[in-house]
GUSE-837946 format. One record per residue (C-alpha): y negated, z, x; residue number from 1; residue in one letter. Coordinates in steps of 0.05 Angstrom, whole numbers. Layout:
// GUSE-837946
<<Y; Z; X>; NUM; 'A'>
...
END
This chain:
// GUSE-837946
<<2008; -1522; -2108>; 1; 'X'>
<<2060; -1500; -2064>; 2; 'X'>
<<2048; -1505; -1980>; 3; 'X'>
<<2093; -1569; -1981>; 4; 'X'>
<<2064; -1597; -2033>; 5; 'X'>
<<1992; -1581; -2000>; 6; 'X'>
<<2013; -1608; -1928>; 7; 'X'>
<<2043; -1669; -1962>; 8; 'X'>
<<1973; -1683; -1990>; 9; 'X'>
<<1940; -1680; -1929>; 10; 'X'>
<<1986; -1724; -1899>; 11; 'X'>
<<1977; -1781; -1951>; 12; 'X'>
<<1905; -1775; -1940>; 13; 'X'>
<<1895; -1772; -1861>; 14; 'X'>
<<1949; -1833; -1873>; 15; 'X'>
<<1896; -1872; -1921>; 16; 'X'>
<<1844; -1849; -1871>; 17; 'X'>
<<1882; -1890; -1804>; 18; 'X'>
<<1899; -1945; -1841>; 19; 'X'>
<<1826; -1956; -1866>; 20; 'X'>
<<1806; -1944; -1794>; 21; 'X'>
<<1865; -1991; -1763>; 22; 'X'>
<<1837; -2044; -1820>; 23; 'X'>
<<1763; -2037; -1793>; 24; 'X'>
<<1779; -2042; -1714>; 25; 'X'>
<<1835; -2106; -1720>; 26; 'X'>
<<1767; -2142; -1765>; 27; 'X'>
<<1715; -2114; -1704>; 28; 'X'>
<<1765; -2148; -1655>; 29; 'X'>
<<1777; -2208; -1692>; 30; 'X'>
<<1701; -2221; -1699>; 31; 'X'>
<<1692; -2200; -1619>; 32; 'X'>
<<1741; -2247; -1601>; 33; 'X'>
<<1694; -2300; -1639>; 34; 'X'>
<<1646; -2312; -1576>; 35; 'X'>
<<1693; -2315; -1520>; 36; 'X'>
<<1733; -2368; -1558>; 37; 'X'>
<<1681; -2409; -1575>; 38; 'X'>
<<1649; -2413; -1506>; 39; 'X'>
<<1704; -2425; -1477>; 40; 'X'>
<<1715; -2486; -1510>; 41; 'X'>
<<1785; -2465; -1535>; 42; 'X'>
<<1782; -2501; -1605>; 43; 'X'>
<<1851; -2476; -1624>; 44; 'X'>
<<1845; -2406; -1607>; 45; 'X'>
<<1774; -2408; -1649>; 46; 'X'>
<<1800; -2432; -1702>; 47; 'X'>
<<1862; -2388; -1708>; 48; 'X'>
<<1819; -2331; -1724>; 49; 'X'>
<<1810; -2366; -1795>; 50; 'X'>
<<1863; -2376; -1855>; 51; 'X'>
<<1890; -2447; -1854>; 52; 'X'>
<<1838; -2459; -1909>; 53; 'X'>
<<1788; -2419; -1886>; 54; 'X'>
<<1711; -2438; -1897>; 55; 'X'>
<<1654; -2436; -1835>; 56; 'X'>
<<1585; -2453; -1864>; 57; 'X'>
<<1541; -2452; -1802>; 58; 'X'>
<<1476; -2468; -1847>; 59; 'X'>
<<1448; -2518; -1848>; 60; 'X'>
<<1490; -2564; -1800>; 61; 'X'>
<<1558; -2567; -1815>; 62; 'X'>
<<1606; -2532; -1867>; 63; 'X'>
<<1673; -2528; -1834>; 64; 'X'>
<<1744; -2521; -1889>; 65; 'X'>
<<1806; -2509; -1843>; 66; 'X'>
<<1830; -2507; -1779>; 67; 'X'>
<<1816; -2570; -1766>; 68; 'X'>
<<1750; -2577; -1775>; 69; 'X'>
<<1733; -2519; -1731>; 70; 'X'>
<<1775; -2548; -1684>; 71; 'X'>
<<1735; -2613; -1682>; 72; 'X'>
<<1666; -2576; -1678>; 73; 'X'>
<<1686; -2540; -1618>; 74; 'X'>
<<1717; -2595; -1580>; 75; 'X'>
<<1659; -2640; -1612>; 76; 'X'>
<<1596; -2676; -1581>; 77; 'X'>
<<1547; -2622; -1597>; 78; 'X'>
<<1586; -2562; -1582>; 79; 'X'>
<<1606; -2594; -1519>; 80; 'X'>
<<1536; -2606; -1494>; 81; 'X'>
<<1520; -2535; -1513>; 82; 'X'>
<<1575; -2508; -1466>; 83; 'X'>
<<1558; -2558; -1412>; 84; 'X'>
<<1475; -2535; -1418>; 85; 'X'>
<<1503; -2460; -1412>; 86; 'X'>
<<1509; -2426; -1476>; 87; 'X'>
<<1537; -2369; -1511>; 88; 'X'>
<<1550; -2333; -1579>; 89; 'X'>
<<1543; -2259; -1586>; 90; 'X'>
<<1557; -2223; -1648>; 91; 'X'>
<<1543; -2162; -1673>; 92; 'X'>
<<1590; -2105; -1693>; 93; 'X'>
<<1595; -2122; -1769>; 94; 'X'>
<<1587; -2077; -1824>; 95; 'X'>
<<1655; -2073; -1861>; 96; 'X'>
<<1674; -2060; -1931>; 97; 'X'>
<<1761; -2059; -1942>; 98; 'X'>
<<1792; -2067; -2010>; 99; 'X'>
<<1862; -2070; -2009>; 100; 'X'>
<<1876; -2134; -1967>; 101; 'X'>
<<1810; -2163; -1976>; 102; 'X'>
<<1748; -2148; -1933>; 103; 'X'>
<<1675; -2160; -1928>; 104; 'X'>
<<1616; -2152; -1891>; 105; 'X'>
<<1555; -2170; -1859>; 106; 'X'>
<<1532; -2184; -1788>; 107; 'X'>
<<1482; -2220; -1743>; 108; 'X'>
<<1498; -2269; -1689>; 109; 'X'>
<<1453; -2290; -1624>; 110; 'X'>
<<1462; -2359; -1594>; 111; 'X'>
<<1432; -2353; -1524>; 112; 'X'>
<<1421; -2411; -1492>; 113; 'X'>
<<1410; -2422; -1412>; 114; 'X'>
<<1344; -2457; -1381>; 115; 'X'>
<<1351; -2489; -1323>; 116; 'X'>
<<1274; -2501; -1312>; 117; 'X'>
<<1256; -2432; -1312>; 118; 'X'>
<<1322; -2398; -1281>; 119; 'X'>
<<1335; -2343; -1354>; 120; 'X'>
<<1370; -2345; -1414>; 121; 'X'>
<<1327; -2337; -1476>; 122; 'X'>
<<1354; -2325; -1550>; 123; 'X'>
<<1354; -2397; -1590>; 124; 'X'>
<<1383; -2379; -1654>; 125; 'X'>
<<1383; -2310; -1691>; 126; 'X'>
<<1430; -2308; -1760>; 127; 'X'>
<<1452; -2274; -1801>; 128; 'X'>
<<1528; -2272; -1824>; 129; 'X'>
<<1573; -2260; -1889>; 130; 'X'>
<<1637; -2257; -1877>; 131; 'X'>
<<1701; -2239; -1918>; 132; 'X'>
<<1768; -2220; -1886>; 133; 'X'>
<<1842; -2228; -1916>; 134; 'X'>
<<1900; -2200; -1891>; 135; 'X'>
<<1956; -2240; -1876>; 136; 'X'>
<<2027; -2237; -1847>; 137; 'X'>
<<1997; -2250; -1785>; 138; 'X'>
<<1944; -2198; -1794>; 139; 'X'>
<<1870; -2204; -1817>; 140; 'X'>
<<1834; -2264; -1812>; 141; 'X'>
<<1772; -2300; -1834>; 142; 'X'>
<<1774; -2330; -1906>; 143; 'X'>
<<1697; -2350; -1908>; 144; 'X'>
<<1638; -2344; -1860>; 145; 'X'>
<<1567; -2358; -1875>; 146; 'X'>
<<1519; -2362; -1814>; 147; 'X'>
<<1450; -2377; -1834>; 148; 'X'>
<<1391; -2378; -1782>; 149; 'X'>
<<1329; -2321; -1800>; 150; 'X'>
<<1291; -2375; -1795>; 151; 'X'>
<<1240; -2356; -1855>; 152; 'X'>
<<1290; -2387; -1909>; 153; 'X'>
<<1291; -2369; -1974>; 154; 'X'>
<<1351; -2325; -1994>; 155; 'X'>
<<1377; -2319; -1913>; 156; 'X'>
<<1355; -2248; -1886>; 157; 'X'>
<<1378; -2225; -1966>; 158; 'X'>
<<1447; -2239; -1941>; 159; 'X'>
<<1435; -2174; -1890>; 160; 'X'>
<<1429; -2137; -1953>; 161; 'X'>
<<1480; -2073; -1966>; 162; 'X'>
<<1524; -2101; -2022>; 163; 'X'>
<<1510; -2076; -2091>; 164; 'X'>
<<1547; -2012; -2110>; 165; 'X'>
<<1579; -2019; -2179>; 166; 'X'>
<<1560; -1979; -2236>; 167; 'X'>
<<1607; -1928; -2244>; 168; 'X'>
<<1584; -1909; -2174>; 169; 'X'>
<<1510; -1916; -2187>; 170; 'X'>
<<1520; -1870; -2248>; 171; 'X'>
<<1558; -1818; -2219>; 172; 'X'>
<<1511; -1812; -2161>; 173; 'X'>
<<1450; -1807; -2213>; 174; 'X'>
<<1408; -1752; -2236>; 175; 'X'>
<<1356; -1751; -2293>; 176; 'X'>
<<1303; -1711; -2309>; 177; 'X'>
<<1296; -1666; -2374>; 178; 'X'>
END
């Protein structure tokens, strides 16, 4: 391998290398910008952070398909009397797995709700979160999210789980004994 040949390679990869990390921080920043949004009562800037058809199961209440009708939650009844009773959503930093133009990952979020009474905030709702990502022409954005409370459900704190590795990595990783 000639020196050109060699510093060409290293460029291709350091190039793989930013875009996977360019990838990673636009999804952290769409998912940051998730909270702020929401609490702020801005229905259309929440749900422009999905596809058109994007899918927002917030188990077991409501399952949300488009813009629309994540639109209508925030500017609906309930949200509305969350905001008014002081109330926000915190995320966590998801983890994030890219392939290609498709993304998923996992994630908790905290709804923290105020108390008048007693003068604190205190933590109402712990979930956690499945998400997958797409990448569009107007960058990434959310194609499904699943937010179900750890609330001693069946099947909810599995959804924390690392994702399965498939078996041509399992195998290659593997050693056996003689």
């Amino acid at each position: 391998m000639s020196e050109t040949d060699d510093l060409r390679a290293t460029v291709e990869l350091l190039a793989g290398k930013v875009r996977a990390l360019a990838d990673q921080i636009e999804i952290m920043q769409l998912v940051a910008q998730y909270g702020p949004a929401v609490d702020s009562g801005s229905g259309a800037a929440t749900a422009a952070l999905w596809t058109e058809d994007g899918v927002f199961d917030a188990v077991p209440q409501l399952k949300m398909r488009g813009r629309d009708d994540i639109i209508g939650m925030v500017h609906g009844a309930g949200h509305q009397s969350l905001l008014s009773g002081g109330c926000g959503h915190v995320l966590t930093v998801p983890h994030i797995v890219v392939n290609g133009d498709e993304a998923t990952g996992r994630s908790y979020a905290l709804q923290i709700r105020w108390d008048a009474g007693a003068g604190r905030f205190w933590v109402f709702r712990v979930s956690a979160n499945t998400w997958r990502w797409v990448r569009t022409p107007q960058g990434w954005r959310i194609a499904d999210r699943v937010n179900a409370p750890l609330d001693g459900t069946d099947g909810h704190r599995e959804m924390l789980a690392p994702p399965a590795e498939p078996a041509s990595r399992q195998s290659a990783g593997a050693t056996t004994e003689r």
